[in-house]
N, C-alpha and C positions, 0 to 999 in steps of 0.2 A: 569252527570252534576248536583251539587247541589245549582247548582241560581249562579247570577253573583255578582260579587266584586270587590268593589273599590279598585286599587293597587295602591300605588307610587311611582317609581321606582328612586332611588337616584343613579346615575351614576357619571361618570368623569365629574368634571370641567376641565379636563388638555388636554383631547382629545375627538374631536365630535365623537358623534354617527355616522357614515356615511363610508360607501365605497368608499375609499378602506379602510380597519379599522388599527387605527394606532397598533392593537394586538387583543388579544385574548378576554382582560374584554370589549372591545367595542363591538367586535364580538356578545360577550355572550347577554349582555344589548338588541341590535337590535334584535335576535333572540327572547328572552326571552319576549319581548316587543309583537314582532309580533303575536307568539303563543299562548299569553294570550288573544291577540284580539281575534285573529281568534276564539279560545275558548268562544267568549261570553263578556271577563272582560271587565271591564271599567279603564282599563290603561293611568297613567299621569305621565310624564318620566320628570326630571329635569336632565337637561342635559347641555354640552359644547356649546357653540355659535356655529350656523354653523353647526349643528345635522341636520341627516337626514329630510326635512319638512314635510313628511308623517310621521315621529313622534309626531309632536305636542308637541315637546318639550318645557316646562318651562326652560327659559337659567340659570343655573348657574352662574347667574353676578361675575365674575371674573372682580374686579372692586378696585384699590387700595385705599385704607384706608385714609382719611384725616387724618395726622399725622402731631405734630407740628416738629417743627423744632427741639426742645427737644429729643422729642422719636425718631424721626428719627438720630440723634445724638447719641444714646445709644448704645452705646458697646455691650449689647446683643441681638442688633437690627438680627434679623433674614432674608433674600433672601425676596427679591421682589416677587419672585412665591411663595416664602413659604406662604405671607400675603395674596397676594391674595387671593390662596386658601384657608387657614382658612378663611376670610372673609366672599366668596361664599358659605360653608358650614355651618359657621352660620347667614347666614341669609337665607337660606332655613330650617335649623333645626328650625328656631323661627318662620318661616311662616308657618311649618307643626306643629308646639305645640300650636299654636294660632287656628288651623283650620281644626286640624286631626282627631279631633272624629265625623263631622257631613262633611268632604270630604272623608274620606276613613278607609277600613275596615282592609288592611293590609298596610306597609311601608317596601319597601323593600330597604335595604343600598344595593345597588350593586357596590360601588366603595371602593375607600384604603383607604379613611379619618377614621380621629379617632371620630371626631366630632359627625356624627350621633350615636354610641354606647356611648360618653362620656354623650348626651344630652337624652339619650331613656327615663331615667326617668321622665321626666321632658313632652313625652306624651304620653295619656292614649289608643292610637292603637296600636297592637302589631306589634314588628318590629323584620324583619327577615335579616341577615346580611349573604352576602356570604363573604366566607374564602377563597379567591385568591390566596393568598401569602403564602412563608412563616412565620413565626411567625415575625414580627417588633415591637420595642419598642412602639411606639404610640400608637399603637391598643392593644400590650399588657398591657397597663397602665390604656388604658381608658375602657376594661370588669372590673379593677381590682377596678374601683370606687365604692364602695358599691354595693349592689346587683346589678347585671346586669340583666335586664329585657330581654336581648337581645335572640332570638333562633337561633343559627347559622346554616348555613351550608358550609359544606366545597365540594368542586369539586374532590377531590379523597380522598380514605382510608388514603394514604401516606398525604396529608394536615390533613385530621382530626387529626392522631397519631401528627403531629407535631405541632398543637395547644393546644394538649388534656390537658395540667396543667392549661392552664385555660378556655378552652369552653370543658369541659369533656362532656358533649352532642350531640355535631356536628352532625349531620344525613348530611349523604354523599348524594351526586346528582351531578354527574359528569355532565359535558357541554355533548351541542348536538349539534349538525351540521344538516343542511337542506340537505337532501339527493335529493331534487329535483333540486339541486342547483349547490353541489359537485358531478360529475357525470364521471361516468367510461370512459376512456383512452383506446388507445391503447396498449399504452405503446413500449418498443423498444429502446426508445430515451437514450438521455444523462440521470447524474444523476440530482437531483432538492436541493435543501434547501431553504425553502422559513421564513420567518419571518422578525423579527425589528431585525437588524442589530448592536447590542448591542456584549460587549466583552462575555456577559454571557450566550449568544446564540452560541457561538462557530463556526460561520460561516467560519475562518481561519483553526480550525480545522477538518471543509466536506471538504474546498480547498484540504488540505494535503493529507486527506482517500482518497480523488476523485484521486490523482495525482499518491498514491502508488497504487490503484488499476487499472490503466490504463486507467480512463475512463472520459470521459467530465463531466462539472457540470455547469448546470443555477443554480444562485443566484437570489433571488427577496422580496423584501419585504424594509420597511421605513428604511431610514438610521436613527436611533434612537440617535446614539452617533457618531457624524460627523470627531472627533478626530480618532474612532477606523477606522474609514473608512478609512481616507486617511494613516495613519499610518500602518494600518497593511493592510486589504482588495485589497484597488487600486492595489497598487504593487504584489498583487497574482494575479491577471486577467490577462485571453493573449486567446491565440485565445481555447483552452480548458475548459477554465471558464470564463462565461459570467454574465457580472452584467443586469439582466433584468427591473430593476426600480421597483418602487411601483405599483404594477398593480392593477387595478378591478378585481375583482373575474369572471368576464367572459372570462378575456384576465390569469388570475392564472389558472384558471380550467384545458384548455387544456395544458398549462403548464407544470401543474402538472400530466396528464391521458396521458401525452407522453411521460412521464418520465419512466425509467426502473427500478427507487428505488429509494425512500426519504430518505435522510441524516437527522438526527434528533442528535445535538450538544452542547446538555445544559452543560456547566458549573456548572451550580447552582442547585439546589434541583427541580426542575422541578414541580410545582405541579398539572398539569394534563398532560398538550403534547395533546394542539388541533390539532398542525400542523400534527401529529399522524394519530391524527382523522379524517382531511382532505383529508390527502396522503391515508388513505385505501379506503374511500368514490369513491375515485378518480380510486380506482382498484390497486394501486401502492403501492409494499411493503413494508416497513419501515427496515432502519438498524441504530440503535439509542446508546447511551449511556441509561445505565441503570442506572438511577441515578430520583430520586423522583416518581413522577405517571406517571410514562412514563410505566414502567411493568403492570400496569392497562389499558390500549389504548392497545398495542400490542403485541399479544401472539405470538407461534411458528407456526402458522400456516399463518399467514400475515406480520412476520419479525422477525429478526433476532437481538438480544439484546448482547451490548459486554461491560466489565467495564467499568468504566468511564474513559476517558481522552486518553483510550486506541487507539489510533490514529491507528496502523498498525493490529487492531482487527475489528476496524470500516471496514478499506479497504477490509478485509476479508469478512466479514458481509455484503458490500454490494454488492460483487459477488456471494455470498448464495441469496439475497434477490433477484436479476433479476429471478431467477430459481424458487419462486415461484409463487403459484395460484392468479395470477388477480382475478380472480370470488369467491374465498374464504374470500381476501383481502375485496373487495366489502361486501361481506355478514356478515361479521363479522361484519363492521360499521355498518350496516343495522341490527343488530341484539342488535348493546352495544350501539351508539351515535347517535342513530335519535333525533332531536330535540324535537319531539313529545312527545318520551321517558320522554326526561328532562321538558320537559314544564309540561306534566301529572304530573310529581313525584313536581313539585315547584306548582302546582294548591294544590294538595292535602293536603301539610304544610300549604298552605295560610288559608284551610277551619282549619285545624287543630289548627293553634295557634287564628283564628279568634273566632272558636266556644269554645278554653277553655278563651278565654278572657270573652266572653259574660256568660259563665255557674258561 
């Protein structure tokens, strides 16, 4: 431990910090939050209304803009959520440029706004931005504004390579999962896919893997995109696949550690696959598309990886993954995604960009 530090942690305005978490970047924020304390920091989290209280969160006024009747008339008038949240973001980024050299020592952007990287020049603590996503116009416009002050990090190799033309830097530090938290399973049971309920999550196609491969499926996690649900989703369920709701992570755990294999269904470029990371933590093998940083989470000794989209490869895949080792499954999370892990490797940047800003 090299002495304690002020952090600031900029998070979602769109979704609270708090369990059950609306994904993965909330996930992260709470963990990353916690760990810093416990470490010693002096952590102050701006955050969504209605965040965990044991965070002590500064709310992200999501608050809509007095606008005249003019502008709100304009043709290129942009979504009521869109204003809001630029709103929120800048007037946290003008409340940390007015009062960030004598409140804190590092500023970390933990959320998908372009705002805090468009606004870093403008103050003099050094700010460290994690790379969540794949590359979006937004964010790629606003590193692109004269020098970017900004030290990025990205949550997988596969994110870093896909920012690299414009954060060629990125130092990787994958997520970490609370291992005293996600905890080993029986296992035996049906199969599981838990997440946000979105087309790009693929949850329609675990239904289908689950159905050729003869075997039951719990579904659980936030209905994100309410259309996909009733559209495609509702009308797959029947007494084989069951929708379990949005659960607490105490009522997902067992859930999950009775499950016989995690169905892991991305659509899109994936850039870590916590769900991954939870399902092994849990003792429970993974059978996934390979597609983004999903081959960094799970190797051939805790699941089974098939091309993408490949639906009757999946099926196969996840009667390979009932057959293997639970306690391998377990250790290998305990070995790559302890939160500890990740919180040690995000303390060590923080002294790093802290002490070259001060030399």
């Amino acid at each position: 431990m090299r002495g304690r530090l002020r952090i600031a942690i900029i998070a979602s305005a769109r979704f609270a910090i708090r369990e059950p978490f609306a994904g993965g970047l909330e996930a992260h924020t709470w963990s990353l939050t916690n760990g810093l304390r416990r470490r010693g920091h002096d952590v102050t989290v701006f955050a969504a209304a209605h965040s965990d209280p044991a965070l002590g969160a500064h709310e992200l006024a999501v608050h809509w803009p007095k606008l005249s009747a003019t502008a709100a008339r304009d043709t290129s008038m942009p979504t009521r959520a869109w204003m809001d949240e630029h709103h929120a973001y800048l007037q946290v980024m003008i409340e940390i440029a007015e009062s960030a050299h004598d409140r804190f020592d590092v500023v970390h952007n933990n959320s998908l706004h372009y705002l805090p990287i468009a606004m870093a020049r403008a103050i003099t603590t050094p700010i460290v931005t994690t790379l969540h996503t794949p590359p979006t116009p937004w964010l790629e416009s606003a590193i692109q504004v004269h020098a970017c002050p900004v030290t990025f990090v990205s949550v997988s190799a596969h994110t870093a390579q896909a920012w690299h033309h414009v954060a060629p830097s990125s130092r990787v530090i994958s997520n970490g999962i609370d291992l005293t938290r996600w905890t080993p399973g029986p296992g035996g049971g049906a199969l599981v896919w838990f997440g946000r309920l979105v087309p790009e999550k693929g949850a329609d196609l675990a239904i289908r893997a689950a159905r050729l491969a003869g075997m039951e499926l719990d579904l659980a996690g936030p209905i994100g995109d309410q259309a996909y649900f009733d559209s495609t989703i509702r009308g797959m369920l029947g007494r084989d696949v069951r929708y379990r709701g949005h659960l607490e992570r105490d009522q997902l755990v067992p859930l999950v550690g009775a499950a016989s294999a995690c169905l892991v269904t991305p659509r899109w470029e994936e850039p870590y696959g916590l769900v991954a990371a939870e399902s092994l933590a849990c003792g429970t093998p993974v059978a996934a598309f390979a597609r983004g940083g999903i081959g960094e989470v799970v190797g051939p000794g805790d699941g089974v990886l098939v091309a993408p989209d490949d639906v009757p490869g999946l099926a196969r895949a996840a009667l390979r993954a009932t057959s293997l080792s639970r306690r391998e499954a377990r250790a290998h999370a305990a070995a790559r995604h302890s939160v500890e892990r990740m919180v040690e490797e995000y303390e060590s940047l923080y002294f790093d960009v802290h002490s070259a800003r001060r030399s």
